[in-house]
N, C-alpha and C positions, 0 to 999 in steps of 0.2 A: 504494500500500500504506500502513499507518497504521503509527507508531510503533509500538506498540506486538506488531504481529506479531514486527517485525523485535528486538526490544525480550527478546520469550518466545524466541524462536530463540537468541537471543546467551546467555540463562541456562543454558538445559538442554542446549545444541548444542557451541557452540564452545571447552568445555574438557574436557581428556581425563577422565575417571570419575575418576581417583584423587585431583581435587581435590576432590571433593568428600566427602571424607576426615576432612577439620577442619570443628569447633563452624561457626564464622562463617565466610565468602567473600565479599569484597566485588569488584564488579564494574564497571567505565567502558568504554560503546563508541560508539562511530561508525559510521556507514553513510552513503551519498550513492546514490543511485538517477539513474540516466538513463536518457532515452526516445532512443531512437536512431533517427536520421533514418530517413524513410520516404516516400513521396508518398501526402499527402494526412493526413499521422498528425500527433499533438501534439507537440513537441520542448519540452525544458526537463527538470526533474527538483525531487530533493528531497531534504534533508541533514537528519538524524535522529542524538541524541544520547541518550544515556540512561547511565544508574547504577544500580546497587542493593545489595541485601543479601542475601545469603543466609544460614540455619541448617539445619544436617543434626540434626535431633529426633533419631533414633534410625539405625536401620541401614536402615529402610522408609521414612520421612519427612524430607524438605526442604520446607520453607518459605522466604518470600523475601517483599520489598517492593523497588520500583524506579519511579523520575520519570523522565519524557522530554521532550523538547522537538522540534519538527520544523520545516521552512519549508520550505514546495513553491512552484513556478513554473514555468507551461505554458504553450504558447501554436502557436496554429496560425491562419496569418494575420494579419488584424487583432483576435484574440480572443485574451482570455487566462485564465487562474485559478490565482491566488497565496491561498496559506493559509500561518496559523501555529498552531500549536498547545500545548499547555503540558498533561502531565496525570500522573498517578500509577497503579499496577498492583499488582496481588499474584498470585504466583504459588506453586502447590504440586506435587510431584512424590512419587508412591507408587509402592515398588518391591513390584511383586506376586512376584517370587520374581530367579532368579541373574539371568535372561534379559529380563522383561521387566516394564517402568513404565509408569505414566500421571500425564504432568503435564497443568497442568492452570494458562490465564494468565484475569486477569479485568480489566478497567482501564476508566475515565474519561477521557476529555481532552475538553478544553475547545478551541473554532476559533474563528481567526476569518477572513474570505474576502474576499476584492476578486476582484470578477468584470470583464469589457470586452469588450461585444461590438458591434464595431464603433466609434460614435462612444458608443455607452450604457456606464455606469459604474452599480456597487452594490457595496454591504457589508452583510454580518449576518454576524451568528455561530450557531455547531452546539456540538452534545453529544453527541462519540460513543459508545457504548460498545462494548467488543471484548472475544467470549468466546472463547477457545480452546484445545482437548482433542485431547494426543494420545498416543495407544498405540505406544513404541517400544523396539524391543528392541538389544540386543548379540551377535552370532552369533561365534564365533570360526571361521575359516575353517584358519589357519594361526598356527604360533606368531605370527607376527609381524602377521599383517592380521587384521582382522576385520568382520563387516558388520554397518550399523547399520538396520534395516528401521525405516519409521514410517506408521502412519496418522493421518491430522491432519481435524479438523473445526474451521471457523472459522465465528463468526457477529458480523454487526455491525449496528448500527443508528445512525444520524444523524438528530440532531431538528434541523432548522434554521426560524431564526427567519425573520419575514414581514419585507419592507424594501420600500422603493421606493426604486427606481433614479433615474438621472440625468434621464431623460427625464417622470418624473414619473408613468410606471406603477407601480402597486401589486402586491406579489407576494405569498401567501399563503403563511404556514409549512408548511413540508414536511419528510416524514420517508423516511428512504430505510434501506432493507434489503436484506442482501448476506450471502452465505456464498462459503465456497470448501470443497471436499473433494481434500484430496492425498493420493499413495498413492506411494510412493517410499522410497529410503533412499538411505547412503552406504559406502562401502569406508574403513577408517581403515587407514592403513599404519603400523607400528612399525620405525624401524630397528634393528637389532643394536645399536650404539652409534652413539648420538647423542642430540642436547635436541629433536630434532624431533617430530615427528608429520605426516602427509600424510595430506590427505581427497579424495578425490572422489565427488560425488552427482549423483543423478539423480530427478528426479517429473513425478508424471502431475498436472494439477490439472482441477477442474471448476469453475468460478464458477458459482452459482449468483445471480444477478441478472437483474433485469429489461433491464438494459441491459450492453453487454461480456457474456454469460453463455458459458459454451460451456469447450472442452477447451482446453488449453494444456500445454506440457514446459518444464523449467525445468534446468538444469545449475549444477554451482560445483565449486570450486576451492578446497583453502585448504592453511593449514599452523599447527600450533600449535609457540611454541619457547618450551621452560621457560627463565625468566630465574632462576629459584632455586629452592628445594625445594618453597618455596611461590605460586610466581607464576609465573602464563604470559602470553604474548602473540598472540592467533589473529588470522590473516588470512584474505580469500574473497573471493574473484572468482565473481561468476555470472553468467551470462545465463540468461532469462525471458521471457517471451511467445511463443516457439516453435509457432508453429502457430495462435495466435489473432488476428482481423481487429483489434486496439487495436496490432498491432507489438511489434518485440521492444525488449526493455529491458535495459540491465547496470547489475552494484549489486556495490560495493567496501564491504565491512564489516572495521571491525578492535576487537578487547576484548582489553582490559587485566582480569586477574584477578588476589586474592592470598588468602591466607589467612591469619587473624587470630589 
């Protein structure tokens, strides 16, 4: 996954509605991703950092800017592929009335890749970019719970540069295109008294790619705990790949929020 998904998820997902209440929100998270053993699948993972800013314009409009950083390392057999990345995002969120919004992420980053296959070695660098739009609502179920439905479309493209390898073949630059479509939501619990909040989600996903493409379910877990009137701290646990031939995956995200 790119920073930068994980990056729009953390803005619009993991703090309860009513922080986004105040002018400015400034925001810091983490995530780590692992591919978890399998026979014959990739092992290794990836650690994703990000920040940003948010403005609530009016009662209908938030606006936001947010930088990321990432470092992936995988490896199956004598093969491997380590990337790092460094890039910037901007993200908008329009409330079409009580029940439902569409935000809305858009970002650059900048890779660079060490490949090994086998006894052969290379490096080049890419330019990704990642679009992604998604329609989500707030349902109240109960005083206390409520459900959060979402449809999500993601698109991304990768231009990577031409290089020769160790061996002294030449490779030609290459661009690579990918979508995914999810269709899921989450349950958020409120207790009577307490600084918590409790989530749990579920989605359906579709990669649409030439290579990996096909269905997958994905699950998480979290909890947001207000450290003051204006700051929280969200945690989430999820597992990922559920049904897809690439294996399953778990990813530990946690965001720091406050209000300015």
């Amino acid at each position: 996954m790119s920073t930068f998904g994980y990056a729009g998820s953390l803005v619009f997902d993991a703090t309860p509605a009513e922080m986004a209440s105040a002018g400015f929100n400034i925001w810091t998270g983490a995530r780590f991703d692992a591919a978890l053993p399998g026979t014959g699948q990739w092992t290794g993972g990836q650690a994703s950092l990000a920040g940003g800013i948010n403005y609530r314009v009016d009662e209908r409009w938030i606006v936001g800017v947010f930088a990321a950083l990432e470092a992936a390392n995988y490896n199956l057999n004598a093969d491997s592929v380590t990337n790092r990345g460094v890039g910037l995002g901007i993200v908008t969120a329009y409330r079409l009335d009580d029940t439902w919004r569409v935000e809305f992420i858009g970002s650059v980053e900048r890779l660079g890749y060490d490949l090994k296959a086998g006894a052969t070695t290379a490096s080049f660098d890419a330019t990704r970019v990642t679009l992604d739009g998604t329609l989500r609502g707030v349902i109240p179920l109960t005083a206390n719970i409520d459900f959060s439905p979402d449809l999500g479309l993601m698109f991304l493209r990768e231009e990577q540069s031409a290089f020769t390898d160790s061996g002294s073949t030449a490779h030609a630059a290459n661009s690579i295109a990918a979508g995914e479509l999810s269709l899921g939501g989450k349950l958020f619990f409120y207790p009577t008294n307490g600084d918590m909040v409790f989530s749990l989600g579920g989605h359906g996903l579709y990669a649409l790619a030439a290579t990996n493409g096909g269905f997958s379910a994905s699950v998480d877990a979290g909890v947001v705990y207000s450290l003051a009137p204006n700051a929280s701290l969200a945690l989430e646990l999820g597992l990922n790949g559920m049904g897809h031939a690439r294996g399953l995956g778990a990813s530990l995200q946690a965001k720091l929020t406050g209000a300015l």
